[in-house]
N, C-alpha and C positions, 0 to 999 in steps of 0.2 A: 374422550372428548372433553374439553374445555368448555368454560362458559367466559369472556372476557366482558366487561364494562367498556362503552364508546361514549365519548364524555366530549371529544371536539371533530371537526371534518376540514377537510382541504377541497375546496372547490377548483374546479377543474374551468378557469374562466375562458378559456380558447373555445369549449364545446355549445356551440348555440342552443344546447337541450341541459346545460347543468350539471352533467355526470357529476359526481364527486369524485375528485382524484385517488380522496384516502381518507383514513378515518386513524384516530389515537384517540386510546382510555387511560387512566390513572393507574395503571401496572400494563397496559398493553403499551408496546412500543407503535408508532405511526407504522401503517400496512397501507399497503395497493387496494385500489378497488378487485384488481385483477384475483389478486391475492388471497381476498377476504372474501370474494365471489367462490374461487374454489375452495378455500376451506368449508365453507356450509353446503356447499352444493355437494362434495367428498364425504360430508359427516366429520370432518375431522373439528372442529371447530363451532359456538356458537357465539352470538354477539347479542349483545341488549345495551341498551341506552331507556332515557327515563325522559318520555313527554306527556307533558299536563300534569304532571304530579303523578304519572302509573309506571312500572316498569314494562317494556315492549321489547318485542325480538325484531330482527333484522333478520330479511330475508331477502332472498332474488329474486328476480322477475325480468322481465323478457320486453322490451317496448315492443310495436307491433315493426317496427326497421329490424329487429332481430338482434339490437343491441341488448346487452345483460346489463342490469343498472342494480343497487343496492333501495331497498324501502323497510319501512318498521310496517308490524303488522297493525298498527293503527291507522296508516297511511290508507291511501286510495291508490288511483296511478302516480300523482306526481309525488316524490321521495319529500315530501314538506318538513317531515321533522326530523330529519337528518340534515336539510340543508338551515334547518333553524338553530341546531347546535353553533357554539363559537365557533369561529376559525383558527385551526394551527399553524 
């Protein structure tokens, strides 16, 4: 298992809830949400990004439509500070 750094996000502006399309870190190459939803959810993969000055993990979650969306474990439901990252 890897750990990668997520440093910018692609929003996905077609989706009336936000999704984020994709995410890229500073030695990670840009990944799918899709993507990066099975890697942690397989184990194969972990992701962290850094809000407020803490480092956080990135994790899945489930909205209650049954879609799978990406959030950091600082978050609540809405993915705030993922979507607070620049954009690539």
């Amino acid at each position: 298992m890897s750990d990668y750094q997520i440093s910018h996000h692609r929003p996905d502006s077609t989706d009336a809830d936000r999704r984020i399309e994709g995410l890229k870190g500073p030695v990670c190459a840009y990944l799918g949400i899709d993507d990066i939803i099975r890697r942690i959810d397989g184990r194969q993969d972990r992701f962290w990004t850094t809000a407020n000055g803490q480092s956080v993990w990135i994790e899945t979650a489930t909205a209650t439509s049954g879609r799978r969306y990406l959030k950091t474990t600082a978050d609540s439901y809405y993915p705030n500070n993922l979507l607070a990252l620049p954009v690539c």
